[in-house]
C-alpha positions in Angstrom: 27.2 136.1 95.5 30.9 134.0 95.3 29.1 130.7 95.8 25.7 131.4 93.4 28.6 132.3 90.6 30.7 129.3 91.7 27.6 126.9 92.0 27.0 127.7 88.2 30.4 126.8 87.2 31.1 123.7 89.1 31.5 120.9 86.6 29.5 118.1 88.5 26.2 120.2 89.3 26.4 121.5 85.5 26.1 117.8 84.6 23.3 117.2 86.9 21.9 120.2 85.3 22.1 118.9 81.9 20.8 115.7 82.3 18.1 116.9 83.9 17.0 119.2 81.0 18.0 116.9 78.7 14.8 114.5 80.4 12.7 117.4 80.9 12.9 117.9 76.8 12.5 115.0 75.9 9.7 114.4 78.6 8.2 117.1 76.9 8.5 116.4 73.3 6.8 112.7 74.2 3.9 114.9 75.5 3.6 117.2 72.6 3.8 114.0 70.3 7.2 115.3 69.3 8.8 111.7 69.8 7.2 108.4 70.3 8.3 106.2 73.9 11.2 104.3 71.6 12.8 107.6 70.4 12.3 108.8 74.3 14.3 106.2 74.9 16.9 106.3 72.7 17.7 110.3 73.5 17.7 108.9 77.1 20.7 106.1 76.6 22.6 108.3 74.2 23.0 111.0 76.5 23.6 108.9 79.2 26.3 107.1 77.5 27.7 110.7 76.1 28.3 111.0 79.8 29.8 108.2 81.2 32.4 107.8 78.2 34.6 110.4 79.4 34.6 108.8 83.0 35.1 105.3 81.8 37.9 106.5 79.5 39.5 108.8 82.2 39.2 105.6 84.9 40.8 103.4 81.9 44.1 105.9 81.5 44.1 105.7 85.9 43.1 109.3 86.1 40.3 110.4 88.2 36.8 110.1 87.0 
């Protein structure tokens, strides 16, 4: 029970999490005609780049990413 509870609280598989419904709503939106393949596309970067500014600005200050 330790390890479910601690597998939903771990910061890196939470981001994997994200991201992945993050794709799966947008992947459905573009099916229900929701968004068109350019707004698809733009949810796609901006979340993306949401995610590796922390990182890049962490590796920047020499702290761990």
């Amino acid at each position: 029970m330790a390890a479910v509870i601690n597998s939903l609280f771990n910061k890196t598989d939470r981001i994997s999490y994200r991201r992945l419904l993050v794709f799966a709503s947008a992947c459905g939106l573009l099916i229900a005609d929701k968004l068109d393949g350019d707004q698809w596309v733009y949810v796609a970067i901006a979340y993306i780049a949401g995610q590796a500014m922390p990182a890049a600005m962490s590796a920047l200050k020499g702290g761990k990413a």
